[in-house]
N, C-alpha and C positions, 0 to 999 in steps of 0.2 A: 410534505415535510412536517416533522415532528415539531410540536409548541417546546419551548421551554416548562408551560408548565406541567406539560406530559413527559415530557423528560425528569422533572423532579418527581414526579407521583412516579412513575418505574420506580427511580432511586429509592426511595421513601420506604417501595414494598419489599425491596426486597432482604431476605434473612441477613441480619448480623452474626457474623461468624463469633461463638467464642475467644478470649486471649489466646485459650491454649490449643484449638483446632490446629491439628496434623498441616491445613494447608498452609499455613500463614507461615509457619517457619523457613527458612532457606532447606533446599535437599539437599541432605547426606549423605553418608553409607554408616551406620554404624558396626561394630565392634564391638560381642560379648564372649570375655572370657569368663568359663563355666569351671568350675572345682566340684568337688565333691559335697561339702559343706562341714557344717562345726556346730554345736550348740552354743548358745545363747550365752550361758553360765555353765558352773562345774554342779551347781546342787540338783539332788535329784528329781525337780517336777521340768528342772529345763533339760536334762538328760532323757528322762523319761520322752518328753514331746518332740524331741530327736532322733532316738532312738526308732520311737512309734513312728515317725515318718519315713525313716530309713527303711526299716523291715518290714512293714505293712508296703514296700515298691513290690510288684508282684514279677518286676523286671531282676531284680537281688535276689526274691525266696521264691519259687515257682514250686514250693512244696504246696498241693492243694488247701485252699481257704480253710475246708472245713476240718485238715489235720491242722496247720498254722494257727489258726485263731485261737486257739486256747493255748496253745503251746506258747504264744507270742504273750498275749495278755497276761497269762496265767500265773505265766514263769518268768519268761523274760524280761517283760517290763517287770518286774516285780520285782529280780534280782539280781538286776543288768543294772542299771542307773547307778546305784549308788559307788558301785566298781568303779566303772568306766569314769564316772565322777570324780574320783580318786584320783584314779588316772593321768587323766586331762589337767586335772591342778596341778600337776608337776612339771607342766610344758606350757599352762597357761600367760600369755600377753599382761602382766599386771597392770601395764604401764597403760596399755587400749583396751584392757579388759574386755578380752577375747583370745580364740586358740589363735595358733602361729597359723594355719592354715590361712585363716582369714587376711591375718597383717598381710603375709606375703602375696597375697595373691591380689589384693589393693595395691601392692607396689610393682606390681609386674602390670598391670591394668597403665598405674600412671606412670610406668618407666613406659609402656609401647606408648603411650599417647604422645609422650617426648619425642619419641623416634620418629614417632609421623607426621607433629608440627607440622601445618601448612598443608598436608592435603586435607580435601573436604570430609573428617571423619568426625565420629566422635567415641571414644571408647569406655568401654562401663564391665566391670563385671559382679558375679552374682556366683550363690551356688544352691547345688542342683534341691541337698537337703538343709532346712534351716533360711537363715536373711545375709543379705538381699537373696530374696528369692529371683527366679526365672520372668516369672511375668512383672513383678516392680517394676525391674531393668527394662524390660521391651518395651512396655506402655512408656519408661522415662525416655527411652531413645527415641520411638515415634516421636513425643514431644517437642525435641530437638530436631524433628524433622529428617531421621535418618526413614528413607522410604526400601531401602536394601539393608537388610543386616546380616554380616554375618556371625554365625555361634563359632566358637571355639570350645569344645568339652577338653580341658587340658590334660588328656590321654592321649600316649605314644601310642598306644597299643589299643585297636578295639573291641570292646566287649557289650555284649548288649547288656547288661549288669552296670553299666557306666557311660561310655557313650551312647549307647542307642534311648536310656533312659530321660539323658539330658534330649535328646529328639523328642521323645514324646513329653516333655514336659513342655519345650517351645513351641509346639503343638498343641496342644492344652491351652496354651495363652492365646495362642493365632484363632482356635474356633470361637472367641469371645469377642472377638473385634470386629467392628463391620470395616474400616478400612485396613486390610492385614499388607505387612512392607513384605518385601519380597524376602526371601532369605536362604541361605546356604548355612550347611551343616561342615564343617573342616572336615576331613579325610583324615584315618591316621597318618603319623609320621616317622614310624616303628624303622622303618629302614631308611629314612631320609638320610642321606651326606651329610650335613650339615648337621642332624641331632648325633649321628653318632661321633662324630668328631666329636663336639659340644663336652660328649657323656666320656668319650675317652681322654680329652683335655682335664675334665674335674678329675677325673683317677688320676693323671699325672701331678697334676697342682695338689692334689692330696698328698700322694706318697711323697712327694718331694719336701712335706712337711715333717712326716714322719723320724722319728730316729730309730726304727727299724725298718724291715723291707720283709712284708707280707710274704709268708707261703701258697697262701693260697688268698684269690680273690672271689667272694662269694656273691652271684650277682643274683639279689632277691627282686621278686614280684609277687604285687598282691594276688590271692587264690583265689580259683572261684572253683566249686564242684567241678568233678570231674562228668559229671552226666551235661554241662551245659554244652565243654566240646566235643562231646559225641552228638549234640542236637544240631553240632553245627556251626559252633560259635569257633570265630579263629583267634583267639585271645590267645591260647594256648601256642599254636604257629607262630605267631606273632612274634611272641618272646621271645622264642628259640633264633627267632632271625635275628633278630636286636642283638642279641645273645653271641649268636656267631661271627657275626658284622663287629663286635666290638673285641672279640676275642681277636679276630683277625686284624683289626686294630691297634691293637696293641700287643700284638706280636707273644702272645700268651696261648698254650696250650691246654688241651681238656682238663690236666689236673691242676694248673693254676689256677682257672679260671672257670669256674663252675658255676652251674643256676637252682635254683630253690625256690619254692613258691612258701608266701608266709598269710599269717591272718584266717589261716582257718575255722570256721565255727560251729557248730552241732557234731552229729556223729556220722552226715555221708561222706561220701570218699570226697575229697577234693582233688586240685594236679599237682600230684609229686616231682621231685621230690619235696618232701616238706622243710622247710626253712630251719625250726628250733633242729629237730630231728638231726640235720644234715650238719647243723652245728657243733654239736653234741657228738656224734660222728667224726666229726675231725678233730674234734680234742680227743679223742680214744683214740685215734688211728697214730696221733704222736708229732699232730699240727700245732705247733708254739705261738706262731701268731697270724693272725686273721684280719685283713679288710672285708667291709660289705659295700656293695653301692646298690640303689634301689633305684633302675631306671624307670620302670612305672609311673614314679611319682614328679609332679613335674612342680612340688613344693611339700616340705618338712614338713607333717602331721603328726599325729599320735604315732601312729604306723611304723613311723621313720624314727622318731624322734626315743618315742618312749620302750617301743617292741624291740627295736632294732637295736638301740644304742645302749637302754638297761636289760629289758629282760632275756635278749643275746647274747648282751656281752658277760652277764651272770653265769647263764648255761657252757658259754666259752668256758669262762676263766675258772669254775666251779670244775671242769671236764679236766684241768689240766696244762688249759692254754695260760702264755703269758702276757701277750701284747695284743690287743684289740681295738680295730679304731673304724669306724662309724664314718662313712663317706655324704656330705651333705648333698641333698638332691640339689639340680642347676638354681632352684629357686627365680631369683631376679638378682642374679650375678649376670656380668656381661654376658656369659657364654647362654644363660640363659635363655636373656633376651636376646640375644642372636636368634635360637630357635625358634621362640613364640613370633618373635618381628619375621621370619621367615615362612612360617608356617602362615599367617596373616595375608603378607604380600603374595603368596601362593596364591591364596582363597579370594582376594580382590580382585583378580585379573578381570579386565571386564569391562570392572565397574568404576576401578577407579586404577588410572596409568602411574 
């Protein structure tokens, strides 16, 4: 039988855990949703360190190192920032001194965290380029004792240029940790019931603000080179089903209701048709007025906000056209968070009832 005071000397020897050790906390599951990301500021050294993070993803330019690096350096940081800087000040958050990307995607985080009160979660998000970055979030989640996490990269639609990039940056984080939580990557949700309802709801509740009625509905997504889905990538398929799925939705035909791809950059081909192009296009053909909705995006950006709603709706009404209106993405509207809280409760099966 063991003395008491060999029971105290055990005691005595053995390690003090840290406050903040992984085991000490209660277990979770957490929850990161993942955006794209935003700079810092609109001036150009915090442009520039955004940019240079974006385009130096070798998962975005897979144009080889030794053409890119001077093209990237040379030129583009060079005379890229202060544009885009430009830009972004005309959509920028004054009030949180930050892009809309960010607010919104902070309130889509704490509108699902509301949803799920009471089960054992904890939800956080981050994005992919810029802060909170990917590994902050996870090392914060461990903290809290989430030992399961799963990611959400907030794309309908997947592309290795976007979701599979957020993968390997969660992954980046995980080789640094000696205890890594387990984790799940969301699956797209391009054809899910439920987003596209979601996406054919916000075109109702739009037009039905309007005081006209659209000839044509123009449904944009972001572009990526046309060589990525010849390598393979189904970004492109994707679409088209999103696409068809909501055409048939809403009880719209091929010339009602059409797709375009926007955002293109350099001079290789990208997947047409092209977005401005296509705009431009139907103000010649003798189209008066135009909606866009951008399913893609699953919160107002630059993209959305400033490409879409100024520099299209100029080439529109410049072409001819006379009414143009700019359909906001689901953001963290109800129908929104319907999607993302469904998409979530999907990816938890399991782990937590």
């Amino acid at each position: 039988m063991k003395t008491r005071a060999a029971l105290d000397r055990r005691m005595t020897s053995m390690p003090v855990l840290p406050p903040n050790h992984p085991s000490i906390a209660p277990r979770r599951v957490g929850v990161l949703l993942v955006n794209l990301g935003t700079p810092d500021a609109t001036d150009y050294w915090s442009m520039r360190r955004y940019l240079k993070e974006f385009l130096s993803d070798r998962r975005v330019i897979e144009t080889p190192r030794a053409i890119w690096w001077p093209v990237l350096n040379l030129i583009v940081l060079t005379t890229r920032p202060g544009k885009k800087g430009k830009d972004y000040d005309t959509i920028w958050n004054r009030e949180r001194d930050e892009g809309p990307l960010k607010t919104i995607t902070r309130a889509q985080a704490e509108k699902l965290a509301a949803r799920l009160d009471g089960a054992p979660l904890v939800v956080d998000w981050a994005m992919r380029y810029g802060n909170p970055s990917i590994e902050s979030r996870i090392l914060q989640l461990q903290k809290q004792g989430c030992d399961r996490i799963v990611v959400v990269p907030l794309y309908p639609q997947y592309s290795a240029a976007t979701t599979a990039t957020v993968g390997d940056k969660t992954f980046d984080a995980l080789k640094k940790m000696r205890w890594q939580p387990a984790v799940r990557m969301a699956a797209p949700w391009h054809d899910e019931p439920f987003y596209i309802e979601a996406l054919a709801r916000s075109v109702e509740q739009a037009y039905a603000k309007l005081d006209f009625v659209p000839d044509v509905l123009l449904v944009s997504y972001h572009g990526v080179p046309q060589d990525y889905l010849e390598k393979g990538d189904p970004y492109h398929c994707q679409c088209v089903k999103t696409t068809r799925l909501l055409r048939d939705r809403l009880g719209m035909d091929e010339n009602r209701l059409r797709m375009a791809f926007q955002s293109r950059f350099g001079p290789a081909e990208w997947l047409k048709p092209y977005t401005d192009e296509t705009v431009k296009a139907l103000a010649r053909s003798g189209v008066k007025k135009l909606a866009m909705v951008m399913p893609g995006f699953t919160a107002d950006c630059l993209e959305t906000i400033e490409e879409i709603g100024v520099e299209n709706r100029e080439f529109f009404m410049h072409g001819g056209g006379e009414h143009f209106a700019r359909i906001d993405c689901l953001n963290d509207s109800e129908d929104g968070m319907d999607v993302i809280e469904a998409v979530v409760r999907r990816e938890m099966k399991g782990w937590v009832d």
